[in-house]
N, CA, C and O atoms as a DFTB+ gen file, in Angstrom:
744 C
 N C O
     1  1       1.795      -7.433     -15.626
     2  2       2.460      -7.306     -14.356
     3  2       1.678      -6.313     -13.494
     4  3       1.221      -5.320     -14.059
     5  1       1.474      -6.488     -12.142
     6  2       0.523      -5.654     -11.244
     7  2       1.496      -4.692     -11.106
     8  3       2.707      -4.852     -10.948
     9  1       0.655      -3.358     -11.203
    10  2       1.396      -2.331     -10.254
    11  2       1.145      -2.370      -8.910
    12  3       0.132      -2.707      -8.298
    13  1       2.508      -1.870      -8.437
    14  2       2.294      -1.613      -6.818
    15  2       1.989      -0.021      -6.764
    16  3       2.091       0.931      -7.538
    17  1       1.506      -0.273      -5.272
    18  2       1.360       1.181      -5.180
    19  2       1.782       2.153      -4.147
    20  3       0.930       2.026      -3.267
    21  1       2.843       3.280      -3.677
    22  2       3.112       3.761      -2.683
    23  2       3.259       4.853      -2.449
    24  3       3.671       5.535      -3.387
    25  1       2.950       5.697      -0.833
    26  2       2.900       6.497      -1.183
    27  2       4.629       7.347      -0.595
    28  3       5.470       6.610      -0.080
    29  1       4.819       8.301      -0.701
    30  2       6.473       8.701      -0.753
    31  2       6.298       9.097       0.918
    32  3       5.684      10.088       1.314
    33  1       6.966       8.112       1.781
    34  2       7.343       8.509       2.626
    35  2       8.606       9.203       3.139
    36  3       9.096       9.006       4.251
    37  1       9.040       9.969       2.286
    38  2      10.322      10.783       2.923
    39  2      10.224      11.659       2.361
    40  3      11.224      12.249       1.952
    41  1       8.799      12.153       2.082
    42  2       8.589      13.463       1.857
    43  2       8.414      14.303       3.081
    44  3       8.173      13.891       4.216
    45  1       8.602      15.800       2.608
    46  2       8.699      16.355       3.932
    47  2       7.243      16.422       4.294
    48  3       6.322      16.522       3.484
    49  1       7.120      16.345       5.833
    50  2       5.724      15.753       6.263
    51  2       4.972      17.224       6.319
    52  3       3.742      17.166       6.313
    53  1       5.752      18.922       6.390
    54  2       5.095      20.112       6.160
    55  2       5.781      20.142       5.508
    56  3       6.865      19.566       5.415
    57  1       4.808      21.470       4.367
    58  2       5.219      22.377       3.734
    59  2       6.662      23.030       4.056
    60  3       6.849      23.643       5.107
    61  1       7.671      22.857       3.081
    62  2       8.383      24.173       4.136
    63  2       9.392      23.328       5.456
    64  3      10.133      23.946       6.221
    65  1       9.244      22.215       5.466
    66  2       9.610      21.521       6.939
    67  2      10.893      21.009       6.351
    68  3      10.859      20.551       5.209
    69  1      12.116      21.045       7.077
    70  2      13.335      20.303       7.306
    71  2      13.406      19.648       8.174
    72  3      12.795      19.891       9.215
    73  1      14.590      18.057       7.925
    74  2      14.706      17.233       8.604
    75  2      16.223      17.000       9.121
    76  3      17.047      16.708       8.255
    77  1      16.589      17.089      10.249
    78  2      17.813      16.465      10.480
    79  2      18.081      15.357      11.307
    80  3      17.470      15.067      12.336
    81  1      18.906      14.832      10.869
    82  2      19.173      13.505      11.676
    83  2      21.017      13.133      11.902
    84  3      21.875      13.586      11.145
    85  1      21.284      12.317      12.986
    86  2      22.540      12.737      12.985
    87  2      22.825      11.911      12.184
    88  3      21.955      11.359      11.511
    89  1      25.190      11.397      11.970
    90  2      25.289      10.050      10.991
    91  2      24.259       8.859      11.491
    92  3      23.641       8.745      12.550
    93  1      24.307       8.109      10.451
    94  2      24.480       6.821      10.444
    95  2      25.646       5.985      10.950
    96  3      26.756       6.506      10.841
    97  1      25.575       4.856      11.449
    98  2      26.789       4.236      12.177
    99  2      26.616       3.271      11.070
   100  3      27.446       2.387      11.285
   101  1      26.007       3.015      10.073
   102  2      26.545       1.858       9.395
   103  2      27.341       1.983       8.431
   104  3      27.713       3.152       8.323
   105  1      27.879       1.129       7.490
   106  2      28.739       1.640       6.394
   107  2      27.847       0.968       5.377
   108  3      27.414      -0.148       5.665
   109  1      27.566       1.442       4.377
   110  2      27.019       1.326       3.184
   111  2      27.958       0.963       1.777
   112  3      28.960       1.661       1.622
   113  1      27.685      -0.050       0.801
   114  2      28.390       0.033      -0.164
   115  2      28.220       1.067      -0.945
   116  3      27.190       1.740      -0.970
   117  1      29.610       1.337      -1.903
   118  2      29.926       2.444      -2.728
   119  2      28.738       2.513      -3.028
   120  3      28.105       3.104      -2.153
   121  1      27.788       1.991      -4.343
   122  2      27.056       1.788      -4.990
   123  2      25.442       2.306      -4.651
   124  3      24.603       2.647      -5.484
   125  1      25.289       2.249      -3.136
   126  2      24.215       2.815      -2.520
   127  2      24.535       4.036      -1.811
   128  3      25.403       4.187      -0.951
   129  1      23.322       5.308      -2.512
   130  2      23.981       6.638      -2.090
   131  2      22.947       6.655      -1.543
   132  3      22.143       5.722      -1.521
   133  1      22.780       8.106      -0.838
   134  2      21.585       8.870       0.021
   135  2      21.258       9.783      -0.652
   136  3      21.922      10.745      -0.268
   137  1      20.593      10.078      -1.476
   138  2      19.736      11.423      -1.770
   139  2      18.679      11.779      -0.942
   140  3      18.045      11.134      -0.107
   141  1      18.592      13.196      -1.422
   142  2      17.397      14.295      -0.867
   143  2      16.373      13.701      -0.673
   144  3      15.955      12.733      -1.309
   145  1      15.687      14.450       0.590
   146  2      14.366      13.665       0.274
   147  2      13.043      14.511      -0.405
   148  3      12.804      15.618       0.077
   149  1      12.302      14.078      -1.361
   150  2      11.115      14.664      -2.343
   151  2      11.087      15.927      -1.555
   152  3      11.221      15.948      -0.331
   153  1      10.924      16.884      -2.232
   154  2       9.744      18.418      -1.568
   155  2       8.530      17.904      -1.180
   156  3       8.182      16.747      -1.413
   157  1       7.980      18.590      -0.692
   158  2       6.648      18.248       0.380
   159  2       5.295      18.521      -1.408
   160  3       4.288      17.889      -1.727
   161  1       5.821      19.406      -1.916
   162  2       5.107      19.340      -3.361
   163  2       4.968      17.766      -4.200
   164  3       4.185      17.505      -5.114
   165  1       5.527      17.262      -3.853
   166  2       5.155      15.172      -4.774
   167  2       4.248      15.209      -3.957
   168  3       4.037      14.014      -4.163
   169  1       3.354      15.511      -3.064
   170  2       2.751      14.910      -2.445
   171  2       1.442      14.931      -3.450
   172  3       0.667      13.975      -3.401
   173  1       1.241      15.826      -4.199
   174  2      -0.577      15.750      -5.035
   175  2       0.241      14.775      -6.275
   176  3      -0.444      13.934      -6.856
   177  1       1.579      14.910      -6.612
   178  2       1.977      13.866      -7.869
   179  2       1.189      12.318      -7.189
   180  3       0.200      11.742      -7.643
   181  1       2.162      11.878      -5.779
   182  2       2.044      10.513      -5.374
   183  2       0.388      10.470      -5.092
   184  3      -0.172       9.382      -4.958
   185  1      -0.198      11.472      -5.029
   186  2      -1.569      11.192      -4.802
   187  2      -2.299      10.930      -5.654
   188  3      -3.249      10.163      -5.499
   189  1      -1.976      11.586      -6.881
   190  2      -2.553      11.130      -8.575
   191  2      -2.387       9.545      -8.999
   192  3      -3.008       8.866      -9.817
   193  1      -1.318       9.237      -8.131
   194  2      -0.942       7.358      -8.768
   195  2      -1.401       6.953      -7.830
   196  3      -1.117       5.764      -7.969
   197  1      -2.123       7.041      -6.577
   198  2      -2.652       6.539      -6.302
   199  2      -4.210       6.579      -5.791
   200  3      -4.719       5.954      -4.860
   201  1      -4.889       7.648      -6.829
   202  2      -5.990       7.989      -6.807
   203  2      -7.164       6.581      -7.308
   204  3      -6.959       5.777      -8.217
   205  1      -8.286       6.636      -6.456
   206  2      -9.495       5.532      -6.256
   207  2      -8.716       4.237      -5.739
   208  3      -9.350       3.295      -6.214
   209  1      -7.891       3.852      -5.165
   210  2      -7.360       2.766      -4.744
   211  2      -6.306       2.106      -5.364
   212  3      -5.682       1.188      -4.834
   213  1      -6.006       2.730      -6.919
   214  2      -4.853       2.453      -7.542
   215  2      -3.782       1.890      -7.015
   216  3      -3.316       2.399      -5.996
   217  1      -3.138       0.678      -7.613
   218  2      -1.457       1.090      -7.061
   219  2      -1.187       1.306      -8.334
   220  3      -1.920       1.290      -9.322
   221  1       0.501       1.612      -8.145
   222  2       1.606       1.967      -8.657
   223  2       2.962       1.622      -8.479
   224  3       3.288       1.397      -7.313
   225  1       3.926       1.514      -9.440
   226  2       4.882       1.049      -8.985
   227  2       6.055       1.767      -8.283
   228  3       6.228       2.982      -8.382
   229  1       6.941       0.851      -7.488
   230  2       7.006       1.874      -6.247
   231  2       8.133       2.367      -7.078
   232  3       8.332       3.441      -6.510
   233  1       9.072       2.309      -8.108
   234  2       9.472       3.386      -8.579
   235  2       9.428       4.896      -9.363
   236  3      10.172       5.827      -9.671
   237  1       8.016       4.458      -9.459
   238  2       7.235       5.886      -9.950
   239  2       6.794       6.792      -8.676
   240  3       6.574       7.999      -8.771
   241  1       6.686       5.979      -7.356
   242  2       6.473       6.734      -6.319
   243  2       7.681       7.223      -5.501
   244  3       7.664       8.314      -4.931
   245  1       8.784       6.339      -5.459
   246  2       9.381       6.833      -5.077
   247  2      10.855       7.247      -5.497
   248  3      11.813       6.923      -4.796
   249  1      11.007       8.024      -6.747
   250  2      12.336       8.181      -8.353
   251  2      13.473       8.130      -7.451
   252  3      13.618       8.838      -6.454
   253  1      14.463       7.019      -7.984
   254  2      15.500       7.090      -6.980
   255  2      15.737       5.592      -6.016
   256  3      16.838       5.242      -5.591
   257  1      14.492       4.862      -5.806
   258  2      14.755       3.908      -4.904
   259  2      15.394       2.650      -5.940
   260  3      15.653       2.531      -7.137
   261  1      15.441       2.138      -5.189
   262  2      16.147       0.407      -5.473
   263  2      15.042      -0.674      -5.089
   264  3      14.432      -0.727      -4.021
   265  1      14.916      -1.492      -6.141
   266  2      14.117      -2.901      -5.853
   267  2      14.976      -4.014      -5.785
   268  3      14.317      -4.948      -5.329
   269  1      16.064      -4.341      -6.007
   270  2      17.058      -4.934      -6.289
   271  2      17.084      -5.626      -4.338
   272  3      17.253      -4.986      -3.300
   273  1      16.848      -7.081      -4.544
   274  2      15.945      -7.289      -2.959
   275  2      17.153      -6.786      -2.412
   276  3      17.041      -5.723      -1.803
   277  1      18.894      -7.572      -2.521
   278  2      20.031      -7.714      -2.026
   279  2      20.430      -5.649      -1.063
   280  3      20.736      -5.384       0.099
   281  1      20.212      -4.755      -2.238
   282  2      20.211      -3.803      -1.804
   283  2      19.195      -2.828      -0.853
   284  3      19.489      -1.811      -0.224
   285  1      17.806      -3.567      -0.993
   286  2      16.885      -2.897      -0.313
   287  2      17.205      -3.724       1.064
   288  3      16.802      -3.001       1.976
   289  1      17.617      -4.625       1.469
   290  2      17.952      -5.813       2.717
   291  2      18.971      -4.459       3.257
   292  3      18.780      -3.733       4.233
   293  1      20.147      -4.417       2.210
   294  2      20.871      -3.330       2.937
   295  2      20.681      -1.677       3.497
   296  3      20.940      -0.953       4.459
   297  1      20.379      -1.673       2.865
   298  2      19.554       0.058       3.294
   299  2      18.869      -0.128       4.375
   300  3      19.268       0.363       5.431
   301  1      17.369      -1.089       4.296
   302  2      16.726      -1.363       5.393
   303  2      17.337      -1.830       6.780
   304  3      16.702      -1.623       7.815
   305  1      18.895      -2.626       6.802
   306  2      19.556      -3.280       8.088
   307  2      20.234      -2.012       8.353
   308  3      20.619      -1.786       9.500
   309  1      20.467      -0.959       7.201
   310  2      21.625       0.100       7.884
   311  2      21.305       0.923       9.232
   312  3      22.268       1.377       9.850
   313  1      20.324       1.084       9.598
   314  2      20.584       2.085      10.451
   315  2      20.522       3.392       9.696
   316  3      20.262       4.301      10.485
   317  1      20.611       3.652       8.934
   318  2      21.046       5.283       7.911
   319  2      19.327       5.372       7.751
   320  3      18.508       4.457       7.841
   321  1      19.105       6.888       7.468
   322  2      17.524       7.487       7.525
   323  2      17.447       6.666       5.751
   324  3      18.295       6.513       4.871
   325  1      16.132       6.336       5.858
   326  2      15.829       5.905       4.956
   327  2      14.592       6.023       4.566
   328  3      13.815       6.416       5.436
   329  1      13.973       5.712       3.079
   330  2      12.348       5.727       2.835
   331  2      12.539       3.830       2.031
   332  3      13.285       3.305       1.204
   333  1      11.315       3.368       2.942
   334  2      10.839       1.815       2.463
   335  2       9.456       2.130       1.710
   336  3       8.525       2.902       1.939
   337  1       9.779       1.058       0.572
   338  2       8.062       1.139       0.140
   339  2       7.746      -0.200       0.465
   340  3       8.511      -1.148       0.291
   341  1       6.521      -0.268       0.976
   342  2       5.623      -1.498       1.528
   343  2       4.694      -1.601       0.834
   344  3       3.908      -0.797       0.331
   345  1       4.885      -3.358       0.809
   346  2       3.522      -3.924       0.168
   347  2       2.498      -4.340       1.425
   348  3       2.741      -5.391       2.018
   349  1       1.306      -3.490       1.854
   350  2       0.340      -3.883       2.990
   351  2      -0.241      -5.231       2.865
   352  3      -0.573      -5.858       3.871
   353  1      -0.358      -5.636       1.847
   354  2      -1.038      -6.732       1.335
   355  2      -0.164      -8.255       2.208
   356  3      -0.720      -9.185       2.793
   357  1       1.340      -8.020       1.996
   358  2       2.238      -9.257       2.673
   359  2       3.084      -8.290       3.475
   360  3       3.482      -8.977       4.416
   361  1       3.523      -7.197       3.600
   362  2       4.411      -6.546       4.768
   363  2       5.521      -6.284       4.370
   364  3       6.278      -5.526       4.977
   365  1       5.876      -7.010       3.015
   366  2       7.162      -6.769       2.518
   367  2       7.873      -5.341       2.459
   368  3       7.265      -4.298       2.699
   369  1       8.736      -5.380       2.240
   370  2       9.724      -4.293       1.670
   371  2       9.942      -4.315      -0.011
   372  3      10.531      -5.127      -0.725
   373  1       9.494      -3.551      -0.205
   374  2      10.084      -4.132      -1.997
   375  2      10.259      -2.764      -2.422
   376  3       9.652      -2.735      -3.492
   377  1      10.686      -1.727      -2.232
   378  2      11.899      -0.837      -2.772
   379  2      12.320       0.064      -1.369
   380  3      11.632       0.431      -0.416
   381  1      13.367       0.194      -1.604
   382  2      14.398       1.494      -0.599
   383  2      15.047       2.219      -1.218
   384  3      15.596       1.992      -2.296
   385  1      15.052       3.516      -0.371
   386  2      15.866       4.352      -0.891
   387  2      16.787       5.544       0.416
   388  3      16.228       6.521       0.915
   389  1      17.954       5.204       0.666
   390  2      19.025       6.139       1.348
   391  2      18.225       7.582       1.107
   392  3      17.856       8.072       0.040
   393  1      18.064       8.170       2.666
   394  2      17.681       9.662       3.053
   395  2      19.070      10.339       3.129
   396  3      20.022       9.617       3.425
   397  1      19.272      11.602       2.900
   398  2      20.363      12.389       3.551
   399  2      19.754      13.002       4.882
   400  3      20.744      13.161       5.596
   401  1      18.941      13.311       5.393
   402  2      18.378      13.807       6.221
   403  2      17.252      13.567       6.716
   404  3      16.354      13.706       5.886
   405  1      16.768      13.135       8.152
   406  2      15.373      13.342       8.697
   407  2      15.393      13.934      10.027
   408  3      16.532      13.881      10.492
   409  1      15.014      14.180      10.379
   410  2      14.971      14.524      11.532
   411  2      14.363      13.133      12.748
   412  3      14.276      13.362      13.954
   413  1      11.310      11.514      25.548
   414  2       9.530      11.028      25.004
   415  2       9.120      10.582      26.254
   416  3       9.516      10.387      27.404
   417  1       8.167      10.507      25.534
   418  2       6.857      10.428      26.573
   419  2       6.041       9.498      26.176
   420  3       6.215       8.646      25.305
   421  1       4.845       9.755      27.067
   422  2       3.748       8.918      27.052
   423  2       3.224       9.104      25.071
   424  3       3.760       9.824      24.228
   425  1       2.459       8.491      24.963
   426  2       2.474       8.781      23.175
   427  2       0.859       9.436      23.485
   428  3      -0.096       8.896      24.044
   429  1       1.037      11.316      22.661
   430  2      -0.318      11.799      22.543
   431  2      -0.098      11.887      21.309
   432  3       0.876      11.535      20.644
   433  1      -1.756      12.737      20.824
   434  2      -1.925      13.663      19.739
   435  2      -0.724      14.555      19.355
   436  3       0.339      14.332      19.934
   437  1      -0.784      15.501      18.475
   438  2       0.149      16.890      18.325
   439  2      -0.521      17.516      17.202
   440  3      -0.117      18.590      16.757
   441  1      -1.641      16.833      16.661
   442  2      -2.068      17.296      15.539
   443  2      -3.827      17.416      15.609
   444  3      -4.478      17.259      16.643
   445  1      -4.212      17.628      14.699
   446  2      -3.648      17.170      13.424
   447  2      -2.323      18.419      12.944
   448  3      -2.228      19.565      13.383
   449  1      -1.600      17.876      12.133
   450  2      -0.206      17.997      11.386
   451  2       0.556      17.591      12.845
   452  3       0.317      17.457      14.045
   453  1       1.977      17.466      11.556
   454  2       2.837      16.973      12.632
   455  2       4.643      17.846      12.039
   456  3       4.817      18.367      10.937
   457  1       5.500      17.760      12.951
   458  2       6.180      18.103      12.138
   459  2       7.504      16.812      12.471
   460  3       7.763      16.460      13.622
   461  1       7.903      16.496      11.789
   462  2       9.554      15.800      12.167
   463  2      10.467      16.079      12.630
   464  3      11.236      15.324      13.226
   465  1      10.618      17.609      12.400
   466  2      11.778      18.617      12.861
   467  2      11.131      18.160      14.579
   468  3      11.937      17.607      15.327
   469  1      10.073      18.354      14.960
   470  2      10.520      18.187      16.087
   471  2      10.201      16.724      17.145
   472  3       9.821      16.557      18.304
   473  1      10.595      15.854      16.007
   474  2      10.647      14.657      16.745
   475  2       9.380      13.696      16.776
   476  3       9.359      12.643      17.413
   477  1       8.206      14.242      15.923
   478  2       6.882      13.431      15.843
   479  2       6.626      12.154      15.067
   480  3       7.153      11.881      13.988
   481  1       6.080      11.680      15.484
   482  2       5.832      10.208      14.681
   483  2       4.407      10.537      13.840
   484  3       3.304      10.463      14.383
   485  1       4.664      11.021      12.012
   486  2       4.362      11.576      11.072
   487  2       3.257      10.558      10.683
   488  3       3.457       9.476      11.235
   489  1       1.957      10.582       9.759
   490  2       1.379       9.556       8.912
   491  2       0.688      10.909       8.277
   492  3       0.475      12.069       8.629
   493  1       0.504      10.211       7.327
   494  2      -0.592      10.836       5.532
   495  2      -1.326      10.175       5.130
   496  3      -1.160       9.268       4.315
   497  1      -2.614      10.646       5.826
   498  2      -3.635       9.907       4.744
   499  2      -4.756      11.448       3.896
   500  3      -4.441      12.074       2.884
   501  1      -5.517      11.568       4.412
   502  2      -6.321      12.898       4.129
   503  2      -5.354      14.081       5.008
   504  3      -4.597      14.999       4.694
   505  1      -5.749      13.611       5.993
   506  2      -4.486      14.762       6.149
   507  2      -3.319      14.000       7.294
   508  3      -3.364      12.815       7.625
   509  1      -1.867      15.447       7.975
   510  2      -1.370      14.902       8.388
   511  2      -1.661      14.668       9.399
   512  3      -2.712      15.125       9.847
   513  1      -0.615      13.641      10.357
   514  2      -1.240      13.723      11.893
   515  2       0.037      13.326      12.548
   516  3       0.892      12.579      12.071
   517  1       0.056      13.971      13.795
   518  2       1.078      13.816      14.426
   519  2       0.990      13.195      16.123
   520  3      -0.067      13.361      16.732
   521  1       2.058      12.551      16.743
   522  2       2.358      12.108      17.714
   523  2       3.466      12.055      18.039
   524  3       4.368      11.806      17.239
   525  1       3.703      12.338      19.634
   526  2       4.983      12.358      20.297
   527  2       5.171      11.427      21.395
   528  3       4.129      10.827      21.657
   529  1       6.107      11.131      22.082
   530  2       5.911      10.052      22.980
   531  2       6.304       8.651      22.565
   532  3       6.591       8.378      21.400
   533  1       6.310       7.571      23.778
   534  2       6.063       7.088      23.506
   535  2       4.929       5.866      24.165
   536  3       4.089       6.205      24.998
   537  1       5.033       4.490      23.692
   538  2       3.596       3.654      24.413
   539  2       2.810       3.468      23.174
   540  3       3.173       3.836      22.056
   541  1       1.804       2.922      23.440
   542  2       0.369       3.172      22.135
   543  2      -0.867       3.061      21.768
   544  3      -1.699       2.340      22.318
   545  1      -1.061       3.816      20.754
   546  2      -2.491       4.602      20.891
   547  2      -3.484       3.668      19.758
   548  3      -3.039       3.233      18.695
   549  1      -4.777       3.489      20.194
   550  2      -5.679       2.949      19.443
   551  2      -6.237       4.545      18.958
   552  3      -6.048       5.653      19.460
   553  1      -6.987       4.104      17.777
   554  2      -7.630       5.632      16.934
   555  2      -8.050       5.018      15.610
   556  3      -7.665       3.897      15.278
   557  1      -8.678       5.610      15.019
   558  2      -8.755       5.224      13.543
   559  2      -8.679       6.471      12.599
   560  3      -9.402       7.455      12.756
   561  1      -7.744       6.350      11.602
   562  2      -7.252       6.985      10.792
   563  2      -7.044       6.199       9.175
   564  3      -6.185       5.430       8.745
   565  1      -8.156       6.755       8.623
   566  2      -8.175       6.649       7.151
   567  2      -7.229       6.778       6.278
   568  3      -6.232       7.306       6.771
   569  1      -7.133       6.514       5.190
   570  2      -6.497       6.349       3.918
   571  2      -5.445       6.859       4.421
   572  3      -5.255       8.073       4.490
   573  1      -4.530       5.850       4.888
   574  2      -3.291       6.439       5.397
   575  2      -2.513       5.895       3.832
   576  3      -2.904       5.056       3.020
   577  1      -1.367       6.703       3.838
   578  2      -0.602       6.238       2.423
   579  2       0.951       6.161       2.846
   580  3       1.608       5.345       2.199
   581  1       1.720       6.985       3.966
   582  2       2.932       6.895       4.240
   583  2       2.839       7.175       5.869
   584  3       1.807       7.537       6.434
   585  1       3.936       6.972       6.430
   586  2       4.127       7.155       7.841
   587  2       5.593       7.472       7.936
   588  3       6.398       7.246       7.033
   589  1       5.864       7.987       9.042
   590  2       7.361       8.627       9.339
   591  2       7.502       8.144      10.493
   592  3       6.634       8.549      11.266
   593  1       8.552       7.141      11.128
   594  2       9.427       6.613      12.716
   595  2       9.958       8.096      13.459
   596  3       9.910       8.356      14.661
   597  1      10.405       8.849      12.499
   598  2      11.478       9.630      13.235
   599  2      12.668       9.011      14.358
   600  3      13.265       7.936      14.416
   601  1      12.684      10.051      15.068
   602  2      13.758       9.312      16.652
   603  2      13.256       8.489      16.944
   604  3      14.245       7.961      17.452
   605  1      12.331       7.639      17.146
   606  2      11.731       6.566      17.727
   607  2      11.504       5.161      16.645
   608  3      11.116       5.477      15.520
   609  1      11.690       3.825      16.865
   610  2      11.254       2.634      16.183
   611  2       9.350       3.077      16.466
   612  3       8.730       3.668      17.350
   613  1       9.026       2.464      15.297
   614  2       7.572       2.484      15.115
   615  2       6.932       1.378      14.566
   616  3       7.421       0.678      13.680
   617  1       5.524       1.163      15.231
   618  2       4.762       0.304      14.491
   619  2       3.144       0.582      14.409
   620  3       2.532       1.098      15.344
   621  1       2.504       0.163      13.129
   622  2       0.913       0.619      13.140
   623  2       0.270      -0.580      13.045
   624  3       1.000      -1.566      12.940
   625  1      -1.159      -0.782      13.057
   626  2      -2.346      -1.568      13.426
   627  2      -2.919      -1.741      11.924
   628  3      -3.722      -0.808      11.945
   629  1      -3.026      -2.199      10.875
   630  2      -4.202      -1.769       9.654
   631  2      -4.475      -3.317       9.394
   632  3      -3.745      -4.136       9.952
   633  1      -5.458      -3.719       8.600
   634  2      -6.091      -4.596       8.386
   635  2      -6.340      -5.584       9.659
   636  3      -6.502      -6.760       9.335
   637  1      -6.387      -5.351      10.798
   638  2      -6.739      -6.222      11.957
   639  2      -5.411      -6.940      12.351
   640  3      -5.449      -8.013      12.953
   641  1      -4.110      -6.276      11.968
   642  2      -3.022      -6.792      13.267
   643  2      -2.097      -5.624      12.850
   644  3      -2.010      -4.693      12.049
   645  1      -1.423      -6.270      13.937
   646  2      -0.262      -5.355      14.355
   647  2       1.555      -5.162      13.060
   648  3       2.626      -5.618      13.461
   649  1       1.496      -4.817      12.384
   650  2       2.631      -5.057      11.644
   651  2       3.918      -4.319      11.935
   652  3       4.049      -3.188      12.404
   653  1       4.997      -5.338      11.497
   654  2       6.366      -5.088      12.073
   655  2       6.944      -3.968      12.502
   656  3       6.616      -2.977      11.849
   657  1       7.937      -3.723      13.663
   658  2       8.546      -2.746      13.975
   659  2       9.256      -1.765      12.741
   660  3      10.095      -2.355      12.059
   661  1       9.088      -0.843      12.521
   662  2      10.498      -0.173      11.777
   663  2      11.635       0.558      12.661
   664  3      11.344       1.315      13.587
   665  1      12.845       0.280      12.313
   666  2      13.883       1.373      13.146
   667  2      13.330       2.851      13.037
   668  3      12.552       3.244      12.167
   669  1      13.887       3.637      14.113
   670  2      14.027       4.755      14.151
   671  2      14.859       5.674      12.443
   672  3      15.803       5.207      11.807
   673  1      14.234       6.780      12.176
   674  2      14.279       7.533      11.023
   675  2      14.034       6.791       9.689
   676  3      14.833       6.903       8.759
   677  1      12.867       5.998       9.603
   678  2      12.366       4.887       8.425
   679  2      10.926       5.975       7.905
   680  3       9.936       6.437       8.472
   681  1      11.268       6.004       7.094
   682  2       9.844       6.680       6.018
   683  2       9.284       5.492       5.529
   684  3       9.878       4.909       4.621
   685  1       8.008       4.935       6.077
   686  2       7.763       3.743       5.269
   687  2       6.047       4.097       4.645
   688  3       5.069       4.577       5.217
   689  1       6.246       3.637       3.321
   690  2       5.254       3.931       1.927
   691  2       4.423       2.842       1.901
   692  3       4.866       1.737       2.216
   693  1       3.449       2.972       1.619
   694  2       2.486       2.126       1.548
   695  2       2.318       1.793       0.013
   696  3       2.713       2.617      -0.812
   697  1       1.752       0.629      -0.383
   698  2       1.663       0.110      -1.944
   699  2      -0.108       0.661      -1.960
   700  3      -0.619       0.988      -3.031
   701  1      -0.828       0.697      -0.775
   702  2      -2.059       1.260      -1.079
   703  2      -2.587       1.818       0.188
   704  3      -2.226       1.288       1.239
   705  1      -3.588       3.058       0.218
   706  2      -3.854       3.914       1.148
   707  2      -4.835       2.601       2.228
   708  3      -5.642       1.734       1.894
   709  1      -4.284       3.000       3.557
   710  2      -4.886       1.561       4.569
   711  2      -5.404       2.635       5.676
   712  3      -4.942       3.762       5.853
   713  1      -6.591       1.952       6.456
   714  2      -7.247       2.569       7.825
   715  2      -6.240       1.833       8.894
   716  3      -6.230       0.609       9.026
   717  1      -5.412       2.702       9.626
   718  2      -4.692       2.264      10.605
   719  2      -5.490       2.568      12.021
   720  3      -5.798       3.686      12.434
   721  1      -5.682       1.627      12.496
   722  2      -6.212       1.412      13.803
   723  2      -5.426       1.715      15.184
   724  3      -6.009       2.182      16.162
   725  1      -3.983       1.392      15.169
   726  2      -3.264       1.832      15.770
   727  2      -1.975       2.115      16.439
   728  3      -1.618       0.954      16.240
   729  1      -1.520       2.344      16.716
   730  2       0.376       3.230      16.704
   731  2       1.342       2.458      17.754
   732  3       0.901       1.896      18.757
   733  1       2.502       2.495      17.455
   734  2       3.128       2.049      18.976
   735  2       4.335       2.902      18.490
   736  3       4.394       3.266      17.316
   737  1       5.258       3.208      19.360
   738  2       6.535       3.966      19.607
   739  2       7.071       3.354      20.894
   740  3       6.478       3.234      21.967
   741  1       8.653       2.892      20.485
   742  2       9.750       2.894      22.000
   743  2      11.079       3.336      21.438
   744  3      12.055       3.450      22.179
């Protein structure tokens, strides 16, 4: 069986960084909770599973999520802060996991780093990088492995198109580190 590979997007994007976000308006079944999201420390773990191009499976990247499609459909339609792991390869979704917490303009720089606390649209590859705003930006940015929506729906550029919107406060994980070409925010 292939491993997938991803990297933990609902980690905190600094050291040290908190996220808030207000409720959720959706209702969730009993059965699907929200936990914490990782310390900003998983970040050299998720980097070990996916060291030289490796994947991994996205429950080793991300302890806690759901593959179970019926429940990842739900998490992903809720509206509630969440972390998706993505397969880049087809775009899929194939694990989620309920956040308790995450935290415009024209869309610039802010980085490099970024923080969430104050509203930036987050990615991890070598390092972090940040943007505020919105509109969107062409750039090239290496071995990206996770990205953060924050307040804003988001979408990035990698392998030569444009892939799907995510809602606003979506941590979405990559199954393998990709060169993103480029950003959109509304």
């Amino acid at each position: 069986m292939k491993k997938l590979v991803s990297i933990v997007g609902g980690l905190a994007l600094v050291a040290g960084s908190t996220f808030a976000a207000g409720p959720a308006s959706a209702v969730l079944s009993e059965d699907i909770q929200p936990v914490a999201s990782s310390p900003a420390d998983e970040d050299a773990r998720v980097d070990s599973l996916l060291k030289d191009g490796a994947e991994a499976d996205p429950l080793e990247l991300v302890p806690g999520a759901t593959t179970d499609p019926d429940k990842v459909k739900e998490i992903d339609e809720s509206g509630a802060p969440a972390t998706v792991v993505v397969d880049p390869d087809n775009g899929k979704i194939v694990a989620a996991k309920l956040e308790t917490t995450i935290s415009a303009h024209k869309i610039s720089i802010v980085g490099p780093g970024c923080s969430a606390a104050s509203g930036y649209f987050c990615m991890r590859g070598s390092n972090y990088y940040g943007f505020k705003g919105t509109g969107s930006l062409s750039g090239k940015w290496k071995s990206i492995k996770w990205f953060h929506t924050v307040n804003k729906q988001g979408a990035v550029r990698y392998g030569g198109k444009w892939q799907g919107w995510h809602p606003k406060n979506r941590a979405v994980q990559l199954t393998k580190a990709v060169t993103v070409t480029g950003l959109k925010r509304q």
